[in-house]
C-alpha positions as CSV (number, residue, x, y, z in Angstrom):
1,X,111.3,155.8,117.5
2,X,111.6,154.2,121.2
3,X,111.4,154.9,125.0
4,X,112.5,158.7,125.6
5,X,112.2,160.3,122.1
6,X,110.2,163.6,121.9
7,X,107.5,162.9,119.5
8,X,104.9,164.9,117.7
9,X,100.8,163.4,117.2
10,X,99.8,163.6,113.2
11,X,95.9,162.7,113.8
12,X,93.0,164.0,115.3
13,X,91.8,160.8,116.7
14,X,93.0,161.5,120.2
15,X,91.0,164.9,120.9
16,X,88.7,163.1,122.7
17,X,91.1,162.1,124.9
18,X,92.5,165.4,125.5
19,X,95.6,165.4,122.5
20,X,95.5,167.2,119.3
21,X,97.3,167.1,116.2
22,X,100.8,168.5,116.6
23,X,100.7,168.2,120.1
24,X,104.6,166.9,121.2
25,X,105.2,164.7,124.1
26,X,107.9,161.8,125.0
27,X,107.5,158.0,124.6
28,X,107.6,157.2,128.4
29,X,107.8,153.1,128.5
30,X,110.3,150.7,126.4
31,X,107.6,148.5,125.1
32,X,105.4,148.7,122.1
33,X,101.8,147.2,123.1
34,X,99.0,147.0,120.4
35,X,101.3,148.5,118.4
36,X,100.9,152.0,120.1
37,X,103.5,153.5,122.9
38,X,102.4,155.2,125.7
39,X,102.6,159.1,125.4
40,X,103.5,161.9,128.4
41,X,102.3,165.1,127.3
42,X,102.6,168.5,129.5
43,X,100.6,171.2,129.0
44,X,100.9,175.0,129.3
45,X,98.9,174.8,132.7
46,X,101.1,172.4,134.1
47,X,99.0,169.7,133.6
48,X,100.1,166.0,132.8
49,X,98.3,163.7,130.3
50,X,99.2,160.4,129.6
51,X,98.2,159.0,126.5
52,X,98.4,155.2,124.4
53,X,99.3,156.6,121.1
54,X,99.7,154.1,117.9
55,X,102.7,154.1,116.1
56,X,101.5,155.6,112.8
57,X,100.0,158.2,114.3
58,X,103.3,159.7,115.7
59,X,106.6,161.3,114.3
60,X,110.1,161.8,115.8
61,X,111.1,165.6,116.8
62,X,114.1,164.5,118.6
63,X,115.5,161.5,119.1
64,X,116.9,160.7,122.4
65,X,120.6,158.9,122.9
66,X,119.4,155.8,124.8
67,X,121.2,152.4,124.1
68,X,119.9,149.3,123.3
69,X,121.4,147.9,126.9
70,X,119.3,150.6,128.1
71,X,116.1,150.3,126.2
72,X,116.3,146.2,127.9
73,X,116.7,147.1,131.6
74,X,113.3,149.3,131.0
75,X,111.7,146.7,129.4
76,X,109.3,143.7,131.3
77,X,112.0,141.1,132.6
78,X,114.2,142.7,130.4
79,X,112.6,140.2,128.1
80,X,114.5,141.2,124.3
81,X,111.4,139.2,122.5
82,X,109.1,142.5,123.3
83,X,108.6,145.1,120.7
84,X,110.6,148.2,121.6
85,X,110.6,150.4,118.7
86,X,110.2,151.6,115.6
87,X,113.1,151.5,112.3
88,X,112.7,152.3,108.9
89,X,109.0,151.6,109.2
90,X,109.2,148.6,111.0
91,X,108.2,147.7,114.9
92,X,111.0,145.8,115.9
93,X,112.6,143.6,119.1
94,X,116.0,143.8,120.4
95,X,116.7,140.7,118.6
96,X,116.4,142.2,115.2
97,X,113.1,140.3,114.4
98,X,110.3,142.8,112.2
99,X,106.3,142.5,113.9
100,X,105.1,143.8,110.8
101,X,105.4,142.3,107.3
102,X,105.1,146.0,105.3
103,X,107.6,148.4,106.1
104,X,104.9,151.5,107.5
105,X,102.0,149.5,107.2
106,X,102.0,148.6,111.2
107,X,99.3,146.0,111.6
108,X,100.2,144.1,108.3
């Protein structure tokens, strides 16, 4: 999971904030902050949400072909050190190094 993939929410915990479950949308900046990315959803009505969305709370519908060279430019000072996305259960960097200690478990 990472900057441009179309994702789909799994929880409830955003219909305050306008986003149900199963709603899709695409991951619309590089970086992974809190460990949540920030969400674009369009609705039928043409109407735009954005919306902080944590990383367990989201699944992949279609990955987008983006290249790590790519997801660096988008990032803050195209700093590699900042978390960028998400592999085999882990929030990761462009240098390889895990955040969390459990694979899944995102704020281990």
């Amino acid at each position: 999971m990472k900057i441009y993939d179309t994702v789909k929410v799994t929880s409830d915990a955003y219909e305050s904030e306008g986003v149900k479950k199963g709603d899709t949308g695409y991951i619309v900046l590089a970086e992974i902050r809190n460990n949540s990315f920030e969400v674009e959803f369009e609705f039928a009505d043409d109407d735009i949400l954005y919306q902080t969305i944590h990383v367990k709370d989201l699944e992949v519908v279609k990955e987008y072909p983006v290249t790590d060279n790519e997801i660096l430019c988008n990032l803050p000072g195209e700093n590699p050190n900042w978390w960028c996305k998400v592999e085999n259960g882990f929030i990761m960097n462009l240098k390889g190094e895990k955040k969390n200690k459990i694979a899944y478990d995102y704020d281990s």
